[in-house]
NUPA-147884 format. One record per residue: residue number from 1; residue in one letter; x, y, z of N, C-alpha, C in turn. Coordinates in steps of 0.05 Angstrom, whole numbers, plus 5000, padded with zeros to 4 digits. Layout:
BEGIN
+-----+---+------+------+------+-------+-------+-------+------+------+------+
|   k | r | n_px | n_py | n_pz | ca_px | ca_py | ca_pz | c_px | c_py | c_pz |
+-----+---+------+------+------+-------+-------+-------+------+------+------+
| NUM | A |    X |    Y |    Z |     X |     Y |     Z |    X |    Y |    Z |
...
+-----+---+------+------+------+-------+-------+-------+------+------+------+
***
This chain:
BEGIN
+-----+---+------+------+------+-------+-------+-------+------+------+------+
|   k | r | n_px | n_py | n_pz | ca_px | ca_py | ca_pz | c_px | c_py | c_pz |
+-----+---+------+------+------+-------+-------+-------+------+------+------+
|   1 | X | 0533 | 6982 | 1221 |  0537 |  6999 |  1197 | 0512 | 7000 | 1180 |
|   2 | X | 0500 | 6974 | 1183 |  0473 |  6977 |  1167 | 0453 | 6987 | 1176 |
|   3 | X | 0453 | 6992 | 1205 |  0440 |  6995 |  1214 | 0440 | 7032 | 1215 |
|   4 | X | 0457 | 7038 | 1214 |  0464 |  7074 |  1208 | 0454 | 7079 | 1186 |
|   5 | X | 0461 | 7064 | 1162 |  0455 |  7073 |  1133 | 0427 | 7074 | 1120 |
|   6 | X | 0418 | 7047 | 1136 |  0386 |  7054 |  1138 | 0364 | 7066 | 1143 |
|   7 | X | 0372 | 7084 | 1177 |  0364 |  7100 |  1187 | 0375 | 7127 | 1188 |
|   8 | X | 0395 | 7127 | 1200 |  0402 |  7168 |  1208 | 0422 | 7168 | 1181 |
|   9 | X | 0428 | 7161 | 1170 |  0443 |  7168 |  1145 | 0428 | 7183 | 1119 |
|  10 | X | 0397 | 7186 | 1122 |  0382 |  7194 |  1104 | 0370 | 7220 | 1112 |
|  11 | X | 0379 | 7219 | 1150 |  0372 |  7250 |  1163 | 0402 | 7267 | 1161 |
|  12 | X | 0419 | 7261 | 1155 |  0443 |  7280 |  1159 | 0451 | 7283 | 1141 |
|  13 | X | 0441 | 7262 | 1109 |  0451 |  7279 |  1094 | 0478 | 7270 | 1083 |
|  14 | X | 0484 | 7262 | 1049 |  0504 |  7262 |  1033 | 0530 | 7278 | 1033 |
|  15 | X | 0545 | 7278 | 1057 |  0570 |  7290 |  1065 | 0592 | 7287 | 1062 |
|  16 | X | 0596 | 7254 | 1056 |  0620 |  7250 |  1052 | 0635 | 7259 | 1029 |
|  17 | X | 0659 | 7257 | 1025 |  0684 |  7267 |  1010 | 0692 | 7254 | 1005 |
|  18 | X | 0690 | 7221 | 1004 |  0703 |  7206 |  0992 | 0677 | 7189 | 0973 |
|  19 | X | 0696 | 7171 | 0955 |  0675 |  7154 |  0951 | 0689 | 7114 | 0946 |
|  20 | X | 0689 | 7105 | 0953 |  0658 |  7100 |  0964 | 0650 | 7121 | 0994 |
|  21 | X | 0630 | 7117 | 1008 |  0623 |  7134 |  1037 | 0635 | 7131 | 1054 |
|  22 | X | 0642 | 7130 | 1077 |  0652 |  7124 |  1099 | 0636 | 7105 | 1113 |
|  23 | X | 0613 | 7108 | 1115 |  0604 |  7079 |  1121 | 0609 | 7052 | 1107 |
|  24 | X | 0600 | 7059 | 1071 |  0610 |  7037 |  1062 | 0629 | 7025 | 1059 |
|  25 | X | 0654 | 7042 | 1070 |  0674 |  7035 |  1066 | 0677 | 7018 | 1095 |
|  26 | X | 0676 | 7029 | 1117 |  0672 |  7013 |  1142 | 0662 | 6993 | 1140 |
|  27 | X | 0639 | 6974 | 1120 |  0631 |  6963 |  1124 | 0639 | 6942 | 1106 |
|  28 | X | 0649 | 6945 | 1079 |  0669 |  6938 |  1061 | 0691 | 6927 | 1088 |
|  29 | X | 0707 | 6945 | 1089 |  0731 |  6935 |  1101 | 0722 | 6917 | 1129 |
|  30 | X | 0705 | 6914 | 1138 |  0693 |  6891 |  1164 | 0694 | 6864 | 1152 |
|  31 | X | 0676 | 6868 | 1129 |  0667 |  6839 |  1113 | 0697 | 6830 | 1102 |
|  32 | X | 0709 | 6843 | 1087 |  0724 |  6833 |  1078 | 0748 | 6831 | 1093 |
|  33 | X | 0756 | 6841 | 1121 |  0788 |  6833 |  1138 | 0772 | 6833 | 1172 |
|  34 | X | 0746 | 6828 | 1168 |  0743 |  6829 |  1194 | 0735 | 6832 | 1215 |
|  35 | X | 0722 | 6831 | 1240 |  0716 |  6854 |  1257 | 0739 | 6878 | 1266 |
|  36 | X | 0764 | 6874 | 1278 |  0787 |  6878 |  1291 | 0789 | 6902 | 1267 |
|  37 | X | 0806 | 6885 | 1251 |  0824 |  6903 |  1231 | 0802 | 6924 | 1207 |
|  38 | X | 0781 | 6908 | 1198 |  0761 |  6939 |  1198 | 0757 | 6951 | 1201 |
|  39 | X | 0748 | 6946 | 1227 |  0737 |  6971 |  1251 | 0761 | 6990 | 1248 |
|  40 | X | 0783 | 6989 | 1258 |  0806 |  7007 |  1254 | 0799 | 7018 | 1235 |
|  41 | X | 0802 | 7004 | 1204 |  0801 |  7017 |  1186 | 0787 | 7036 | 1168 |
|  42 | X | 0758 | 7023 | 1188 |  0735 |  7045 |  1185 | 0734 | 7067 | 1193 |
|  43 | X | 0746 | 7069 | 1225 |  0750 |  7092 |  1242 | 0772 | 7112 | 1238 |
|  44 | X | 0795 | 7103 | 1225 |  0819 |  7126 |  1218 | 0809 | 7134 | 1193 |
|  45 | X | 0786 | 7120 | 1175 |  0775 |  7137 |  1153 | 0756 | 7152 | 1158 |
|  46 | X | 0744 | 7150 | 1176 |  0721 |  7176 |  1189 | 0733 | 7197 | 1197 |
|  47 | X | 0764 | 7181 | 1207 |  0772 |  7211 |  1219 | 0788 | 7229 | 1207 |
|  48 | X | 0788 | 7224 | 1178 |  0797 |  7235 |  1148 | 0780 | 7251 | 1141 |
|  49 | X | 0749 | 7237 | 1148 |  0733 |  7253 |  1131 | 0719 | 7286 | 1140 |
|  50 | X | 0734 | 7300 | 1140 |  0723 |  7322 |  1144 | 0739 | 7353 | 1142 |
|  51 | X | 0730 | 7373 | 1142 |  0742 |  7398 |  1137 | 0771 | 7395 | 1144 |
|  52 | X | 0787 | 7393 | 1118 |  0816 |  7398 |  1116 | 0820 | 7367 | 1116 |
|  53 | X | 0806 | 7346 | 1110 |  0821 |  7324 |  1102 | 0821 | 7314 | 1076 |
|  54 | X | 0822 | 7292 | 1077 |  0831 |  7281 |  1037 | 0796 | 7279 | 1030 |
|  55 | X | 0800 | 7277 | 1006 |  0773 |  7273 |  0985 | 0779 | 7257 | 0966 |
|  56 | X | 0755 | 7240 | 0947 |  0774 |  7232 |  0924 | 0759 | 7204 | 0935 |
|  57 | X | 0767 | 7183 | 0901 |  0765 |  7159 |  0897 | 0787 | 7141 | 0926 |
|  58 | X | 0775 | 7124 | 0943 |  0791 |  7107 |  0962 | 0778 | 7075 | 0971 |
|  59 | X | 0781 | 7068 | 0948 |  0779 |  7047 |  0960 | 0786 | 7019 | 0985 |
|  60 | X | 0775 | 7003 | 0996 |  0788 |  6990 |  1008 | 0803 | 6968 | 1002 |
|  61 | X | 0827 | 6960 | 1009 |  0851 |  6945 |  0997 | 0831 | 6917 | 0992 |
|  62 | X | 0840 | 6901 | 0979 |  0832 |  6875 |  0970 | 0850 | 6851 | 0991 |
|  63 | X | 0878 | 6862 | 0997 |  0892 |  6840 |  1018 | 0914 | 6858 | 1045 |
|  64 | X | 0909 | 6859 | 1057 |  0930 |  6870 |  1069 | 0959 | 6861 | 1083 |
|  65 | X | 0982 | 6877 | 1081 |  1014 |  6868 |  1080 | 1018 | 6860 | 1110 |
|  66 | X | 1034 | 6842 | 1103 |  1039 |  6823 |  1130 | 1051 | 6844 | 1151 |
|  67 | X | 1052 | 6866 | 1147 |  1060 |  6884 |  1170 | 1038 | 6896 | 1179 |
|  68 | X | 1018 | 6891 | 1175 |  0985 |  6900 |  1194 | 0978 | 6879 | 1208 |
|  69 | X | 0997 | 6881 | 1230 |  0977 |  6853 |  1248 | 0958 | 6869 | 1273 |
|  70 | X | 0942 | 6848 | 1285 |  0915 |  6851 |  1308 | 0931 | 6870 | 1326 |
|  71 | X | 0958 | 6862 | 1337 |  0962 |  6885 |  1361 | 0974 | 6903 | 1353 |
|  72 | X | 0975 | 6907 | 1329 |  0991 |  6944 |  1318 | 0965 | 6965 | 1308 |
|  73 | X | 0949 | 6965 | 1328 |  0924 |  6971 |  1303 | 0940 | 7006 | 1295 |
|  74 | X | 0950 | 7017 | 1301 |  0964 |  7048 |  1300 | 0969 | 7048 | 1266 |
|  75 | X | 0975 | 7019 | 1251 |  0986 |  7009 |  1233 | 0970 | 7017 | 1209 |
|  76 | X | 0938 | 7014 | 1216 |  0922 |  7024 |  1196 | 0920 | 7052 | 1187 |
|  77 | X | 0933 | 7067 | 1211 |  0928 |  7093 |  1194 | 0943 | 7102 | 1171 |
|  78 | X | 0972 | 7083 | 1162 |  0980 |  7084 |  1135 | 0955 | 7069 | 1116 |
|  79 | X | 0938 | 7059 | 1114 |  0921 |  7056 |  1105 | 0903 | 7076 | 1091 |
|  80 | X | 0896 | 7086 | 1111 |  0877 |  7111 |  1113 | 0890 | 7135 | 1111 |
|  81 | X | 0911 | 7141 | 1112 |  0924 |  7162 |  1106 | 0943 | 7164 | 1074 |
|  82 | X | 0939 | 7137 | 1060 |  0947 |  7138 |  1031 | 0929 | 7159 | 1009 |
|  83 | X | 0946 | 7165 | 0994 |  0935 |  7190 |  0973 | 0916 | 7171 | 0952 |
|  84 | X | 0901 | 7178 | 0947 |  0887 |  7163 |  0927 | 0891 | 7172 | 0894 |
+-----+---+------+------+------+-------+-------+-------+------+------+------+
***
């Protein structure tokens, strides 16, 4: 993730629709729940971000509910699919 934001993130350009970015948010949500459950949660928010999806303030949760466990990852996309 740092490694994107450093380099090709400054050739493509301020796109996102949310804020925080979609990277930082990917990278937020790693540090703080993970490799596993991040990653998910980075990737069903990328796949939000674009023509005809949500926009808007989204941050990433601070704890997540005992019904998000490692083998449901399908689970995060109530995550990523909450209205902000």
């Amino acid at each position: 993730m740092r490694l994107y934001q450093l380099t090709l993130s400054g050739f493509i350009g301020n796109s996102c629709r949310h804020l925080p970015t979609c990277s930082e948010y990917a990278y937020e949500s790693i540090a703080r729940h993970g490799l596993w459950s991040g990653s998910w949660m980075g990737l069903f928010r990328l796949m939000r971000c674009g023509p005809g999806g949500t926009h808007g303030l989204d941050p990433v949760p601070t704890a997540l509910e005992s019904r998000y466990v490692w083998y449901m990852p399908w689970r995060y996309w109530a995550i990523a699919s909450r209205k902000s």
